[in-house]
DOTORTOR-843853 format. One line per 3 residues: their letters; for each residue x, y, z of C-alpha. Coordinates in nm, 3 decimals, padded with zeros to 5 digits. Example, Ala and Ser with C-alpha at 12.3 -4.5 7.8 and 13.67 -1.06 7.14 Angstrom:
2
AS> 01.230 -00.450 00.780 ~ 01.367 -00.106 00.714 $
//
This chain:
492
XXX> -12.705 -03.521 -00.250 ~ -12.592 -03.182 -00.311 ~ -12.545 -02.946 -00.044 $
XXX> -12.693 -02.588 -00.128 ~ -12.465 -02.285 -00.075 ~ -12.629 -01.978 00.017 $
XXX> -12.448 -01.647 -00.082 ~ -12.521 -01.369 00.130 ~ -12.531 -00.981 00.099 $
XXX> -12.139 -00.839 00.237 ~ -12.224 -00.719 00.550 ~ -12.160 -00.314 00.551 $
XXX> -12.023 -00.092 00.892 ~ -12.239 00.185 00.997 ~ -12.071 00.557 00.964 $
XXX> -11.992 00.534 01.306 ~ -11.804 00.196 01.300 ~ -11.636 00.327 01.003 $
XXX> -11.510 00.609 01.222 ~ -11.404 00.394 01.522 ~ -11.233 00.198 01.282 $
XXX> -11.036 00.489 01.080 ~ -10.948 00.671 01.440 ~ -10.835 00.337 01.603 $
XXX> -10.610 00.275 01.259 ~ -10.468 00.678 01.360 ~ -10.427 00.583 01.718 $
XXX> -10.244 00.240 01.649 ~ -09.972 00.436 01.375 ~ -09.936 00.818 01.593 $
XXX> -09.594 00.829 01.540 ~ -09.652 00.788 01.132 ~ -09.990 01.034 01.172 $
XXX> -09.795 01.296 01.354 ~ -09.539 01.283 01.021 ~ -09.796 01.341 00.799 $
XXX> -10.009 01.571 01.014 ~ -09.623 01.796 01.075 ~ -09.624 01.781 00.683 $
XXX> -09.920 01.910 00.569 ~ -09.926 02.170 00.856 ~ -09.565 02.280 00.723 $
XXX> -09.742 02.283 00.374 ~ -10.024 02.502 00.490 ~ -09.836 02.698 00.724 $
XXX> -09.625 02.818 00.426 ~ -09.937 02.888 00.230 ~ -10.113 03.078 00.478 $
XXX> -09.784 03.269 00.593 ~ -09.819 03.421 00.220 ~ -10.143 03.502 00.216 $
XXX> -10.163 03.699 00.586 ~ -09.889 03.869 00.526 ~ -10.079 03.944 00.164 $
XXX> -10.400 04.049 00.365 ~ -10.269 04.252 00.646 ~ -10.061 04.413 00.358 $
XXX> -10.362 04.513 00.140 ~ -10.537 04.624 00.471 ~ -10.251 04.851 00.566 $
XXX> -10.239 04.988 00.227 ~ -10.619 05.112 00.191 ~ -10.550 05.249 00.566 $
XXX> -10.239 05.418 00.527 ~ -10.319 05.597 00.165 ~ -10.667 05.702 00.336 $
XXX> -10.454 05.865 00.624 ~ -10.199 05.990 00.417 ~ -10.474 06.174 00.203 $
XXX> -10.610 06.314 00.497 ~ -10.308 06.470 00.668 ~ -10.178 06.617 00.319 $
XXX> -10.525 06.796 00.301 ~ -10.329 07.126 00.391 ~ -10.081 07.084 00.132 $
XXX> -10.373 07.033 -00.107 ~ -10.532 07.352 -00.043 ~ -10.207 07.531 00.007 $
XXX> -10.136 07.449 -00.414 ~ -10.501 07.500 -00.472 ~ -10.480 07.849 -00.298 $
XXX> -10.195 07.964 -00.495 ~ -10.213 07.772 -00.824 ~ -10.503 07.747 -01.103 $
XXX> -10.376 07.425 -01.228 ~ -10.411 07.279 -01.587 ~ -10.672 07.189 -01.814 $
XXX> -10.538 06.817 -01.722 ~ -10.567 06.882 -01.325 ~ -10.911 07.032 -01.392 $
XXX> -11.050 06.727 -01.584 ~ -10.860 06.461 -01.369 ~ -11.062 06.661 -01.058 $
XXX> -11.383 06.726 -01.199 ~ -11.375 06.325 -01.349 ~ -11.321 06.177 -00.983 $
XXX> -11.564 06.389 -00.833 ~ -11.917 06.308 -00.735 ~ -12.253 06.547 -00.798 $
XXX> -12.267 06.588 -00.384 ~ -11.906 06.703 -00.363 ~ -11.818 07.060 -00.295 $
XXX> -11.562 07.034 -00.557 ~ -11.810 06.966 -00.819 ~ -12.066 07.305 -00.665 $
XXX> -11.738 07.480 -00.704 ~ -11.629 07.380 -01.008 ~ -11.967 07.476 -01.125 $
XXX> -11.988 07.830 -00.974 ~ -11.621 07.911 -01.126 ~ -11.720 07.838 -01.464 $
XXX> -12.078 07.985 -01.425 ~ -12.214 07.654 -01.554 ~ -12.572 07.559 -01.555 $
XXX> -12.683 07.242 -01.371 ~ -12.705 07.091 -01.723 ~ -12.411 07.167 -01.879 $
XXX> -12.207 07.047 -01.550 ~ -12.314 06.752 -01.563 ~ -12.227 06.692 -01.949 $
XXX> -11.898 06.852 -01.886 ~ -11.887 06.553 -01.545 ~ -11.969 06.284 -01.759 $
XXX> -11.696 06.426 -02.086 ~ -11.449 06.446 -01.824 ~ -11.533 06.124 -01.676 $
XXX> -11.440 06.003 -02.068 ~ -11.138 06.217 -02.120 ~ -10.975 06.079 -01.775 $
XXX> -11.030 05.735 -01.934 ~ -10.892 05.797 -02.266 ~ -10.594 05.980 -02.092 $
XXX> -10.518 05.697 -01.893 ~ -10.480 05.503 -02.199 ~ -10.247 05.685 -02.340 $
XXX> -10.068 05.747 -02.046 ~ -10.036 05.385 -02.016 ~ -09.831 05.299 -02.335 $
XXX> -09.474 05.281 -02.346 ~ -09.316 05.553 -02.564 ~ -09.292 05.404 -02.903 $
XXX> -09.652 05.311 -02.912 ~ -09.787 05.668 -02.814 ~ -09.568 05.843 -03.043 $
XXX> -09.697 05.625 -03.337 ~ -10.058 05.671 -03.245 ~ -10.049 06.070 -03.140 $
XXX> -09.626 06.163 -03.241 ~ -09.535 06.348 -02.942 ~ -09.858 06.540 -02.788 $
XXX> -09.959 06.495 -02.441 ~ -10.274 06.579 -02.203 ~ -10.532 06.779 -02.374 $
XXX> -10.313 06.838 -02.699 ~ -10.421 06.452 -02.807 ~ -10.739 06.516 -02.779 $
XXX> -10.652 06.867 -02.990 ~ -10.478 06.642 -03.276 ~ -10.764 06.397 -03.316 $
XXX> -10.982 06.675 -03.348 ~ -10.882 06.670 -03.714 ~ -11.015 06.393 -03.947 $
XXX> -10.669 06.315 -04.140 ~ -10.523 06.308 -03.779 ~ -10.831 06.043 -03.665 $
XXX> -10.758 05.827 -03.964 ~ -10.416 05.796 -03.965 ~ -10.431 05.701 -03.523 $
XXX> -10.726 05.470 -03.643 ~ -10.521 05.245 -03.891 ~ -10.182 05.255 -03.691 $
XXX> -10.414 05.139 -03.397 ~ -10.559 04.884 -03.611 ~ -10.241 04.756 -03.686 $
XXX> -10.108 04.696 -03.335 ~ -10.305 04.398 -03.222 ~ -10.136 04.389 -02.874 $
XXX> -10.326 04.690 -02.769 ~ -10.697 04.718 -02.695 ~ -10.904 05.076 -02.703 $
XXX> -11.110 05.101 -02.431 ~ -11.398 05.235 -02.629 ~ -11.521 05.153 -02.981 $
XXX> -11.391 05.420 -03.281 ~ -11.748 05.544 -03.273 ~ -11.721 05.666 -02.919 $
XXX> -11.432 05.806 -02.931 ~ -11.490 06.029 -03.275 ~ -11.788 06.162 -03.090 $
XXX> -11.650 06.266 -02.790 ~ -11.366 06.449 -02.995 ~ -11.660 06.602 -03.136 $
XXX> -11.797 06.737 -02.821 ~ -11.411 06.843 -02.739 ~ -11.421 07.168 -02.863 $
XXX> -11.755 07.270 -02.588 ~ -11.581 07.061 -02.337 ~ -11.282 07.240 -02.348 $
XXX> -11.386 07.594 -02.362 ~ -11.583 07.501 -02.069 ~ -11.282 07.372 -01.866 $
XXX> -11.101 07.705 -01.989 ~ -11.387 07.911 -01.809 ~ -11.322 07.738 -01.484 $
XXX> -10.980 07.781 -01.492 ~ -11.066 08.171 -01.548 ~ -11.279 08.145 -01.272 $
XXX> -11.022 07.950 -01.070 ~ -10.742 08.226 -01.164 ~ -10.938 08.535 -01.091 $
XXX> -11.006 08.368 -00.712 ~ -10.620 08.267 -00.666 ~ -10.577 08.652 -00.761 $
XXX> -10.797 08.744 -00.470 ~ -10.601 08.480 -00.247 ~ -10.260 08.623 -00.365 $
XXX> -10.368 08.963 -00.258 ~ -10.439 08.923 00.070 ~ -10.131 08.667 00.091 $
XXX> -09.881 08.908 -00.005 ~ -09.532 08.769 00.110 ~ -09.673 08.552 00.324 $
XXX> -09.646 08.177 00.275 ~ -09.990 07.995 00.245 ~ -09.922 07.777 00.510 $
XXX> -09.853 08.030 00.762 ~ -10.197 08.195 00.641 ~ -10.382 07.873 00.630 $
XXX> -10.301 07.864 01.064 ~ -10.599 08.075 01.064 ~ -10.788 07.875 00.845 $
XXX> -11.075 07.767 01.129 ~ -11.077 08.219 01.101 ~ -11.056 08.532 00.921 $
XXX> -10.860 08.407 00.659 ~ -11.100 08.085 00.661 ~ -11.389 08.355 00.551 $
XXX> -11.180 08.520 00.302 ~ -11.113 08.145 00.104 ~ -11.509 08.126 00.110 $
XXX> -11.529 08.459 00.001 ~ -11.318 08.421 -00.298 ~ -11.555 08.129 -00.413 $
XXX> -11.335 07.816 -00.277 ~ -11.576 07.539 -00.098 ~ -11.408 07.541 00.190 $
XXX> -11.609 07.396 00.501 ~ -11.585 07.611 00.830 ~ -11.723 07.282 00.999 $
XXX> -11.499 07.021 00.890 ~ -11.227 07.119 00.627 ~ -11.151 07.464 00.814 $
XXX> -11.038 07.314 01.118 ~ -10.865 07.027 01.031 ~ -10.679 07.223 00.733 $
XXX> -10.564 07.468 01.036 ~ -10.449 07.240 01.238 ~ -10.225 07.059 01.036 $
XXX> -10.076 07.417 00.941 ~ -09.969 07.476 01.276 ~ -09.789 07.144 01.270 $
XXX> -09.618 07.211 01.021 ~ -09.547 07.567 01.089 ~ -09.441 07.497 01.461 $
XXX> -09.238 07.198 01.327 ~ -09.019 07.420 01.094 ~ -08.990 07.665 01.376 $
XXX> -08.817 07.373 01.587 ~ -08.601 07.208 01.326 ~ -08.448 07.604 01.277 $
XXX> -08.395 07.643 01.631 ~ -08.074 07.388 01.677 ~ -07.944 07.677 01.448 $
XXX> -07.905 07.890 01.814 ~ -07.604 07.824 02.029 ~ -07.843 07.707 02.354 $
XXX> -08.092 07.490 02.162 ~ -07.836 07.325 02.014 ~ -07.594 07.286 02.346 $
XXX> -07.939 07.133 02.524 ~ -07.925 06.840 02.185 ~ -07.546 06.777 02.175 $
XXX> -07.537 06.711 02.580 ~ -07.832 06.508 02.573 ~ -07.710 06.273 02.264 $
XXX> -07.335 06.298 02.381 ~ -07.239 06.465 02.086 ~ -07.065 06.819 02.002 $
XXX> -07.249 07.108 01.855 ~ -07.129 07.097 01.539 ~ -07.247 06.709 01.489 $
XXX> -07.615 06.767 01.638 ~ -07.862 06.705 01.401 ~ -08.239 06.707 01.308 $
XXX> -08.315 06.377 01.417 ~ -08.118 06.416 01.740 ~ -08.301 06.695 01.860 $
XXX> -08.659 06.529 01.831 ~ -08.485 06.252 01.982 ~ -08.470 06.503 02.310 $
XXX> -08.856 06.636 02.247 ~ -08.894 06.245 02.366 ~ -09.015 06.301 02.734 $
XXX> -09.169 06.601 02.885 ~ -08.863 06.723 03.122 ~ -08.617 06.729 02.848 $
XXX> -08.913 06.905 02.600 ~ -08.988 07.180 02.868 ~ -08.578 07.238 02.908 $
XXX> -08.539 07.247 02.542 ~ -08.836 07.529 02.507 ~ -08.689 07.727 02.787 $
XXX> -08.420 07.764 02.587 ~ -08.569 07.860 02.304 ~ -08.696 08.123 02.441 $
XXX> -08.370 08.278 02.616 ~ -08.246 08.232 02.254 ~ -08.561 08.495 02.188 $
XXX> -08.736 08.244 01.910 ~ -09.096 08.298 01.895 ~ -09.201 07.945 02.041 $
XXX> -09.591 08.056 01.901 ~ -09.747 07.947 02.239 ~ -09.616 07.568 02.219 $
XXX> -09.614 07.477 02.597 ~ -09.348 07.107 02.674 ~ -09.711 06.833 02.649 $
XXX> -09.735 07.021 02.304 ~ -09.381 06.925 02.165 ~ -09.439 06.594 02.269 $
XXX> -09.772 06.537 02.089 ~ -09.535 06.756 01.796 ~ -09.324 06.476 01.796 $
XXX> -09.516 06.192 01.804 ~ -09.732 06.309 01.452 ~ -09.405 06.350 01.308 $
XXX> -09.303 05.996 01.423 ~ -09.714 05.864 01.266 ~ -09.638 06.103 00.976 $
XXX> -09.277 05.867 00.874 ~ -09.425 05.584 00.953 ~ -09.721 05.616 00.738 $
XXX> -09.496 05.731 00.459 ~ -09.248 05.406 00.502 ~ -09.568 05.197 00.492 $
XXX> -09.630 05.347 00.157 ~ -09.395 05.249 -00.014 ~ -09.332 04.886 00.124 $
XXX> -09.733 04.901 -00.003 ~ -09.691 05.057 -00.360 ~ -09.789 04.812 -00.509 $
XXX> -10.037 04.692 -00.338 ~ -10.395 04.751 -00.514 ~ -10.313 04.558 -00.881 $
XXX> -10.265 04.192 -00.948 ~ -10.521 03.901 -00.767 ~ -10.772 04.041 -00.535 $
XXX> -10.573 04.321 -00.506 ~ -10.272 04.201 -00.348 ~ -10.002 04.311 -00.601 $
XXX> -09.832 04.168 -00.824 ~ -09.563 03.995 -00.672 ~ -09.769 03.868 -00.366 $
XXX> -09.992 03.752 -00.596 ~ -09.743 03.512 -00.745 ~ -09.617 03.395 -00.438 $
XXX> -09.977 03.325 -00.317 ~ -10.012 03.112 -00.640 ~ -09.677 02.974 -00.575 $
XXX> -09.724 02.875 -00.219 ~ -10.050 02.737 -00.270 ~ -09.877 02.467 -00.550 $
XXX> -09.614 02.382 -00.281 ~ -09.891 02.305 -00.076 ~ -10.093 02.118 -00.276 $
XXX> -09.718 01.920 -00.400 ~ -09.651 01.858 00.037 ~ -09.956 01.706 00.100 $
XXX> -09.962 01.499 -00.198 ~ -09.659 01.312 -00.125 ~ -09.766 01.260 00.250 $
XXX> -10.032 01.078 00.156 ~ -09.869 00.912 -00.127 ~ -09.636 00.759 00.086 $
XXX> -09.894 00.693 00.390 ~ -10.133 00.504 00.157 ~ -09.888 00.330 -00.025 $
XXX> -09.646 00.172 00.252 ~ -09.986 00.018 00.379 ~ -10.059 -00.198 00.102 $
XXX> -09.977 -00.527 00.338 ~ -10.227 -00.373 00.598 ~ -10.500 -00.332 00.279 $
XXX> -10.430 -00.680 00.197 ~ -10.492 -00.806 00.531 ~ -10.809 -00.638 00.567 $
XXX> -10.912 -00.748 00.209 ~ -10.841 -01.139 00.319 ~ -11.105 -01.023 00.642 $
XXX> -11.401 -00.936 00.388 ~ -11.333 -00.567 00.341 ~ -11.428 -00.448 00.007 $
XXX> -11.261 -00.220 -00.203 ~ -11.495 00.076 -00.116 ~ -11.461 00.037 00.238 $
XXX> -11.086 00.032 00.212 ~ -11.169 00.362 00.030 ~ -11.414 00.506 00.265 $
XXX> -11.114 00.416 00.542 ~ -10.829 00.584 00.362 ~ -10.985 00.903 00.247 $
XXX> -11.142 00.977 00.616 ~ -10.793 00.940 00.725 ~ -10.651 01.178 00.524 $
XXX> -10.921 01.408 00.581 ~ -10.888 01.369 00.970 ~ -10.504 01.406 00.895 $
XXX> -10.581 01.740 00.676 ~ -10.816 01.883 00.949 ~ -10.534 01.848 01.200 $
XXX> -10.244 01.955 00.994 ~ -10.445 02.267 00.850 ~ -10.538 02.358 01.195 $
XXX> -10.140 02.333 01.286 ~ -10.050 02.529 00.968 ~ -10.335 02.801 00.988 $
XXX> -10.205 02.907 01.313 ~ -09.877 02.908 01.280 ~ -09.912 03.072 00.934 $
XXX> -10.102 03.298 01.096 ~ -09.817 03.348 01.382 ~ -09.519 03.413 01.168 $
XXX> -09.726 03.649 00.900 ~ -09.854 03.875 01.170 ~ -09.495 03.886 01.372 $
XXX> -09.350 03.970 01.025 ~ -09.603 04.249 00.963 ~ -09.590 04.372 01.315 $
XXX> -09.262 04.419 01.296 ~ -09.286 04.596 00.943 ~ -09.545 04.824 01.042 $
XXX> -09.565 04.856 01.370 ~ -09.871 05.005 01.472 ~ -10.069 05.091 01.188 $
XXX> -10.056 04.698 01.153 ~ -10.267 04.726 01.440 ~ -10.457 04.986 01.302 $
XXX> -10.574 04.845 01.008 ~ -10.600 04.448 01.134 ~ -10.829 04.232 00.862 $
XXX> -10.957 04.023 01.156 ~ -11.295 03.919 00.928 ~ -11.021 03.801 00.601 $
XXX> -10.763 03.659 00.831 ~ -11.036 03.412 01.007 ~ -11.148 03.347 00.668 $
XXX> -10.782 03.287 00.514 ~ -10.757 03.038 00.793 ~ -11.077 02.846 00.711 $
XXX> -10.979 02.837 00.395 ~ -10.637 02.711 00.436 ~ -10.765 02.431 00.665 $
XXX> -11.052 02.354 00.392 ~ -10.772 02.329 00.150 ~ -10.545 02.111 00.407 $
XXX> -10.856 01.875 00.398 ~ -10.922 01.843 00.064 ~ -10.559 01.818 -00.072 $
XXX> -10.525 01.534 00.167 ~ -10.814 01.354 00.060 ~ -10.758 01.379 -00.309 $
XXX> -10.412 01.295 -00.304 ~ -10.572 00.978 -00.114 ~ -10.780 00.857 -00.369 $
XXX> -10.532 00.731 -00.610 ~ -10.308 00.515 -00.418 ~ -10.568 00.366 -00.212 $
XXX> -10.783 00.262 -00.534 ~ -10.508 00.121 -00.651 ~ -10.445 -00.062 -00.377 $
XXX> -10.810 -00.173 -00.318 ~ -10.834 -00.309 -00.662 ~ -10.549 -00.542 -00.569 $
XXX> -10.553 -00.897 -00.516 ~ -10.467 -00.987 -00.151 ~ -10.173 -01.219 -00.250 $
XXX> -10.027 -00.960 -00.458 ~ -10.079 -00.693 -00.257 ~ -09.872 -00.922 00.024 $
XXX> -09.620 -00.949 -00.144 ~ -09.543 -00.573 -00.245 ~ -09.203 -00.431 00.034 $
//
């Protein structure tokens, strides 16, 4: 009589059993976890190092040129006071302005332009900065081909002419490394409109001219930052008066005080010229006379006794100290000190605003860069985790698992692994990018802080620690599931 065998279903773990099962396996191999978990946070830890220092970079950048802009708006009315500017200035201007700017009422009321016809000649300048750009863009050889040797508003002049248009228009079409921003059509009729455009520009510069005339008169021999001290004043009204925009709430003020800065910090730098000044410097920095320097004496202007014996003897020397009192040098010193260090940020930033989201070119590459090494490191962890198991997979395989448990097993592993390690490497990315910032910017590192893309940065690096760890998994532990348990036992 035959016996009947009855084949039953596998019998599958829950989720939670599966868990148990993959934290136990963790618990029972720490030493080898903590390897791989040291790896990838080594791998992510490089990654996110890159990227901080990327962030806090691009943050500082934004800040700093936002700043700088702002405490160079005397020198910006100081040229504008004293200088017309071009046809090139005027259209660059006019092109970044917007229709609630002063500078675009003013630019209207200087060239007695309807409401109409500035905004044509806004939207033609708007165009003319962009085709400018173009050409400012191309190396030499190219824009001499296209436009020989004119520049600014004399390309615009030279296209004017038909022959001229054709000839640019077939060398153009001949250099298939370079792409027009506009189509042929576009261009040909704004070079059509040039002619209105420009005499337009010409009658704000008249405008412009005639109102620096009014300025130079009551300047005389006086320098325009020394005038521009009584900015938030008369000479304030007089500015307005000679049709410049120039705010009495906001501008005025802040343009005036930045003048006296600057005019009380040239008074101070020529006073280690007298003999007592420049005794008070030398003793304080241990130096002689003849060695003291600039730096040395705002080195002294440091703490309030040494500022309020250094203005004492300014004034024995008989220098006009302009009613600076010792709290006053100090505060002197200090936005000289912002002023450098805002400057020096600048340029370790220059770059900063091109490339991938902004980051520059060459931290852009090393994000790239560090985010392959990453991926690379946690690959060969768990390369080397899965595979040195395959006795363990075979064992479990002679015990009923099936090959998409095994799976299941090995890829919740890794991805408790990743969690771990990305945490690990997040922080500590996070640690040595901000240290190395810090200690490049100081505080306008501070200032500026990205705390909303850092926290994101991190999530994402620990997101990417995960899922690195369990792809890399998938592989080896297929291939070792689809083994047959002999074989597999036999594998060193």
């Amino acid at each position: 009589m035959r016996k009947r065998i009855v084949i039953s279903s596998q019998p599958k773990l829950g989720l939670l059993r599966t868990l148990r099962i993959t934290l136990d396996g963790i618990r029972y191999r720490l030493f080898r976890a903590s390897v791989t978990v040291a790896v990838i946070a080594v791998a992510v830890a490089f990654l996110m190092n890159i990227l901080s220092e990327s962030l806090i970079k691009r943050a500082v950048a934004y800040d700093t040129r936002e700043r700088i802009v702002a405490m160079q708006l005397v020198h910006v009315w100081a040229s504008r006071l004293v200088k017309p500017g071009s046809a090139e200035d005027v259209t660059a201007e006019i092109s970044k302005a917007k229709e609630t700017d002063p500078l675009y009422d003013e630019t209207a009321s200087f060239g007695n332009l309807s409401p109409a016809a500035m905004k044509s000649l806004h939207q033609d300048a708007q165009s003319a900065a962009g085709y400018l750009s173009f050409f400012n863009d191309l190396n030499y050889g190219q824009r001499r081909r296209l436009v020989h040797v004119s520049t600014g508003a004399e390309i615009f002049d030279r296209l004017a002419s038909p022959e001229r248009f054709s000839e640019f228009e077939s060398v153009l079409a001949k250099m298939h490394s370079i792409r027009f921003i506009t189509s042929f059509e576009e261009f040909r009729a704004f070079l059509s409109r040039w002619p209105r455009v420009r005499e337009s520009i010409g009658q704000v510069l008249e405008g412009r001219r005639k109102a620096v005339e009014r300025i130079a008169g009551v300047l005389g021999s006086q320098p325009p930052i020394e005038a521009l001290t009584k900015a938030d004043g008369e000479f304030g009204e007089i500015v307005r008066r000679a049709g410049f925009r120039f705010d009495a709430k906001t501008i005025a003020p802040t343009v005036a005080t930045q003048a006296r800065l600057l005019v009380h910090t040239g008074i101070l730098e020529q006073s280690i010229q007298e003999r007592l000044p420049r005794q008070v410097v030398a003793q304080k920095n241990d130096a002689l006379p003849t060695d003291v320097t600039i730096p040395m004496m705002w080195k002294v202007l440091d703490n309030r006794k040494d500022a309020e014996l250094y203005l004492s003897k300014m004034k024995e020397s008989g220098i006009d100290t302009g009613g600076m009192d010792p709290d006053y040098l100090i505060r002197l010193n200090e936005y000289r000190k912002e002023t450098r260090a805002l400057t020096r940020a600048d340029q370790l930033t220059a770059d900063v605003g091109i490339g991938w989201m902004g980051l520059g070119k060459r931290m852009g590459w090393l994000v790239f860069v560090s985010m392959l090494v990453c991926g690379i490191g946690i690959s060969n962890a768990m390369l080397m985790t899965v595979t040195e198991r395959f006795r363990e997979i075979a064992t479990m395989k002679c015990l009923g698992a099936l090959d998409g448990f095994i799976m299941i097993v090995f890829v919740l592993e890794a991805c408790f692994l990743g969690f771990f390690g990305g945490i690990l490497g997040g922080i500590l990315g996070d640690g040595i990018g901000m240290s190395r910032m810090l200690a490049a910017f100081g505080s306008i590192c501070l200032d500026s802080f990205p705390v909303v893309d850092l926290a994101l940065a991190t999530c994402f690096s620990i997101v990417l620690g995960i899922t690195l760890a369990a792809i890399a998994a998938v592989y080896p532990s297929l291939k070792a599931a689809r083994l047959a348990p002999m074989e597999a036992m036999r594998i060193e």
